[in-house]
N, C-alpha and C positions, 0 to 999 in steps of 0.2 A: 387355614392359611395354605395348609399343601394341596387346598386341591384349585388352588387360582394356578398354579407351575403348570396344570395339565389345561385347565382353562382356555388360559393363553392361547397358545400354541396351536389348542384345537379350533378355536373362533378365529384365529388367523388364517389357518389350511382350512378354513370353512369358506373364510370370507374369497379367500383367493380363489376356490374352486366355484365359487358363484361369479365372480369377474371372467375366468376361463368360459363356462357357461354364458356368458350373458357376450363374448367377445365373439364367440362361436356360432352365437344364434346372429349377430347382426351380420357375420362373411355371410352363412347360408341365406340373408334375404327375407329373416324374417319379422322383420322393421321397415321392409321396400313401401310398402302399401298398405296404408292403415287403414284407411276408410273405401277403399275397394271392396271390400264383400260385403260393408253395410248399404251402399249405395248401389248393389249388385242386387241386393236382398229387394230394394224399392222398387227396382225399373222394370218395367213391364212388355217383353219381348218384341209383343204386337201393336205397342206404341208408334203411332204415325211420325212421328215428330224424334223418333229414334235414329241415328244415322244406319244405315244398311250393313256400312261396316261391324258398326257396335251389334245388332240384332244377329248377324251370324257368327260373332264373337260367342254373344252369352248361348245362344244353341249352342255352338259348338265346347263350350265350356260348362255345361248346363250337365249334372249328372243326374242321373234318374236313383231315387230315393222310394224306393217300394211302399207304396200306400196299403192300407189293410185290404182295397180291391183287386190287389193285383195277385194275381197266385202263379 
């Protein structure tokens, strides 16, 4: 029974500190855009049918990810 005193307390200062966390990630923005980088992952730069804007969008947002050919 004494160890629900310490329980408490802690699952409370637990629960608060994942509220703090969770309030913290949605200011910084990371909640803005959910399905932006799965739909980012589909489109295909050289797409005709892609607006111009968007195609120098993703180059310019496009990071290079070292392949085993590249040294």
């Amino acid at each position: 029974m004494e160890v629900i005193y310490s329980l408490i307390p802690g699952m409370l200062f637990m629960g608060l500190g994942m509220v703090v966390l969770l309030i913290w990630a949605i200011r910084r923005g990371q909640y803005d855009d959910l399905e932006g980088d799965g739909n980012r992952l589909l489109m295909d730069d050289d797409d005709p049918l892609l607006p111009a804007d968007m195609r120098k969008r993703n180059k310019k947002d496009a990071r290079h990810w070292p392949d085993a050919e590249d040294d």
